[in-house]
N, C-alpha and C positions, 0 to 999 in steps of 0.2 A: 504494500500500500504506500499512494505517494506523501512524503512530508510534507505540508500544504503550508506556504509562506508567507505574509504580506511586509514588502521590505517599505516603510515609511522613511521621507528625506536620505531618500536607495541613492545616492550619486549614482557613481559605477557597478556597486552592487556587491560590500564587500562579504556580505552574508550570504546572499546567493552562491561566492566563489565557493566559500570558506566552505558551507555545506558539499557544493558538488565535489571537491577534493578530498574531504574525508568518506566520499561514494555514496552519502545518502541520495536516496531519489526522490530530488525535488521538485515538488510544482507550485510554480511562483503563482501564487490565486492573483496577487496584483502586485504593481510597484507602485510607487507617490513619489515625486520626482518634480517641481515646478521647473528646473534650470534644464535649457531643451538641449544644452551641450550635453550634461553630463546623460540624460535619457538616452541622445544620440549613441554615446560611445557604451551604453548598456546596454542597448542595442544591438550595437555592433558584436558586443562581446556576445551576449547570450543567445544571438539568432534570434531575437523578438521584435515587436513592433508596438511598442507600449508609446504613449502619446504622454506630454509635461501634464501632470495633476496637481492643480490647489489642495492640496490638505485641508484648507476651510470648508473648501465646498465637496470633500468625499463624503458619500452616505450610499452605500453597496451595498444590499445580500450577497455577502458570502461568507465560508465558513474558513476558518485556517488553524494549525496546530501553533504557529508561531506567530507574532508582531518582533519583527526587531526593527528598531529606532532608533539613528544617530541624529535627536532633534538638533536646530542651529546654535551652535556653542559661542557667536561671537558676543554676545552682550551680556557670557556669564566670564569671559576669557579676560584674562589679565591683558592679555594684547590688545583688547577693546575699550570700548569706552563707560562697563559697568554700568546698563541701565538696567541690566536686571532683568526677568522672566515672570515677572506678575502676572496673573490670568487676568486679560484684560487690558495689558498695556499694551498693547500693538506691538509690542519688540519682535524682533526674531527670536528670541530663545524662548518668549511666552508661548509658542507653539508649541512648547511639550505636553501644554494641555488638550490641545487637539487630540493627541495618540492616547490620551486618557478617555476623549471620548468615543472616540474608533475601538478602544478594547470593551468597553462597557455594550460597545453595540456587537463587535463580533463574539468576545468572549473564548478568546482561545485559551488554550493549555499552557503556551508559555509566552512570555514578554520578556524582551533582552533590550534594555537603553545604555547607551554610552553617550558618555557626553566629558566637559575639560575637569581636570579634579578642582579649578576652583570655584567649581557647584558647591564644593563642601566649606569654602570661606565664610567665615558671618555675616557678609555682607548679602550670600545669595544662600545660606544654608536653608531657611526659610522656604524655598520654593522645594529645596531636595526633599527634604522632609511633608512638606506638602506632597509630592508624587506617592512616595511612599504613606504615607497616609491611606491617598484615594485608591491608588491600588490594594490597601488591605481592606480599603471600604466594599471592593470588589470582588473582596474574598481569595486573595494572591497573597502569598508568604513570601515576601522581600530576602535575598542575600546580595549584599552590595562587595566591592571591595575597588582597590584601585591599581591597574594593572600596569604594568611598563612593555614595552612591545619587546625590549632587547629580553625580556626572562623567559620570553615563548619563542624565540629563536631567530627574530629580527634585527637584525641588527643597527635598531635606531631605537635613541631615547626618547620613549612617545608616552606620556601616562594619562592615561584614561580612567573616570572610573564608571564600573560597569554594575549594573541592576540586572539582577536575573528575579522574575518572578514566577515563582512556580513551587510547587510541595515538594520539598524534599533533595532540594540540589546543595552539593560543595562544590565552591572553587578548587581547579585544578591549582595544583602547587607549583609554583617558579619551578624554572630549570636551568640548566649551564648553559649559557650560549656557546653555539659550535660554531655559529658565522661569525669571521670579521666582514667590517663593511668592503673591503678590497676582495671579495669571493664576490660581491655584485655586481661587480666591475668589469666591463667588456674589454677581451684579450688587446683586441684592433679596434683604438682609436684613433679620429681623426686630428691632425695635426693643429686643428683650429681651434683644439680646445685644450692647448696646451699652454702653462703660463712661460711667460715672457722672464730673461734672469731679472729685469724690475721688480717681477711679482714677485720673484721667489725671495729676492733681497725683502722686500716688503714686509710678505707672512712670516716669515725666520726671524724679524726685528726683535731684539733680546726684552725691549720696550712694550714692545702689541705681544710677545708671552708672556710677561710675569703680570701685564694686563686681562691676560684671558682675552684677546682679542683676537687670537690665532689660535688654536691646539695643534699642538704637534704627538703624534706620538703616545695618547692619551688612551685610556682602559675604554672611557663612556665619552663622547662630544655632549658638547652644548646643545640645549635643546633653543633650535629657529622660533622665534616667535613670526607673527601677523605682519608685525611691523617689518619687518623684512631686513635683509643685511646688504654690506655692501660684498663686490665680486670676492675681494681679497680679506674677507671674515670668514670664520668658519671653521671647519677640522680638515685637515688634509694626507692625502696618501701620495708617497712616492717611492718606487724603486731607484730612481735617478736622481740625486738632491738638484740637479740641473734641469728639472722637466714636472713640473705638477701637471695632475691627469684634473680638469675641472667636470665637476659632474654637473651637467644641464638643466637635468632634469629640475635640481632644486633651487638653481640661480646659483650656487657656492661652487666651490672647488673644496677637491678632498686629499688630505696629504694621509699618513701613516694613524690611524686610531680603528678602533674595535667596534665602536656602535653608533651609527649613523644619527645625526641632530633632523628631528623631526622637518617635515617638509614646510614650505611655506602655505597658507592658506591660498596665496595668490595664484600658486603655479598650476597644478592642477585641480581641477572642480572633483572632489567625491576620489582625487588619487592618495590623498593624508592616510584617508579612511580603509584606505584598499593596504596600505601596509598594516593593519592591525589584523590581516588575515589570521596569522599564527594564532592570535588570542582568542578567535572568534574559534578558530576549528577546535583548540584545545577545552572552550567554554561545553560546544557544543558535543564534542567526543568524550565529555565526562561522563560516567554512568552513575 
């Protein structure tokens, strides 16, 4: 029988992935996705034709065993401007009361939200503890905790914390990272994305490390905020002290460290969320 999913503010889709890699068979009942890029490229990935959906205005018959929800983190995020997620205030993160009333209308068996750990700050604790409330008003036994993406086998400092609602679940237990960030690294790259001996002179300045402006060489990187950095901040990897390899993907360049600084919000729509694969399959491969 298929697992029946509904992925809420699904970017890319990183619950969708996470379950088909651990081999369950799933069938996505729906996705809720307003940004038509990120729809677009979930799309692409999963072979569907799913259309952008308001959250405000979903109201469906249908049934599903799971809700997971990565509601909008920027007005709970230290990298934002803290307005907060009041029901009612128009923000984006107040949309996490929408999936409160999507659960109450479908009524599934389990509900999984991730969202930034400073949901748990004083200033927004208020709203966490609200969720959890409404969900126990629902008749769901909350286990919360706060996960790091590098102790499930990513190699980037990413912490989240995650809401599992359902009878009877533990969190999976940390584990060793077996990746450094240099195993994610393409053997052949292009020359163009090589730094300059300026840069290299730059990020090595004995000034920008004992500043923590550059890491060299380090167990864990800096974790990227919102606000973004510039080219020559950041952790870096090299075999060549004469040649840094810049990784594009996240706007930085990477020299010699172990666990990748979380991505920027700007670079990719719903890709942050797709590196938390590991935590999601280990959440869900618990028995």
């Amino acid at each position: 029988m298929k697992f029946r999913i509904i992925e809420l503010f699904g970017g890319i889709g990183a619950c969708t992935a996470a379950l088909k890699r651990l081999g369950i068979d799933v069938e996505v009942v729906d996705y809720v996705e307003i940004d038509k890029y990120a729809v677009a490229s979930y799309n692409a990935i999963n072979g569907t034709n799913f259309e952008p959906q308001d959250i405000q205005k979903w109201d469906k018959d249908v049934k599903a065993d799971l809700i997971m929800h990565g509601s909008p983190c920027q007005d709970f995020s230290i990298a934002g401007k803290q307005m907060g997620g009041d029901e009612g205030s128009g923000t984006r993160s107040s949309l996490m009361y929408e999936t409160i009333r999507i659960v109450e209308k479908v009524r599934p068996r389990y509900v999984i939200w991730e969202n930034v750990a400073n949901v748990l700050s004083k200033t927004h604790k208020h709203n966490f503890d609200q969720y959890l409330s409404r969900m126990q008003m629902l008749g769901y036994h909350n286990y919360w905790q706060v996960l790091n993406a590098k102790d499930y086998g990513i190699p980037q400092n990413r912490q989240r914390v995650f809401v599992v609602s359902v009878k009877g679940f533990v969190f999976p237990e940390g584990k060793e990272l077996a990746l450094r960030l240099k195993d994610m690294l393409e053997d052949e790259v292009d020359e163009k994305y090589f730094l300059s001996q300026k840069g290299v002179n730059y990020v090595t300045n004995e000034k920008r490390l004992e500043r923590n402006y550059t890491n060299l060489n380090a167990d864990c990187s800096a974790t990227l905020t919102a606000k973004g950095q510039s080219n020559w901040t950041g952790s870096f990897i090299s075999d060549n002290p004469q040649s840094v390899i810049v990784d594009n993907r996240g706007g930085n360049i990477v020299k010699q460290t172990d666990i990748a600084t979380t991505l920027l919000a700007r670079d990719y729509k719903g890709f942050g969320n797709q590196q938390m694969n590991a935590v999601v399959e280990d959440i869900n491969g618990k028995e």
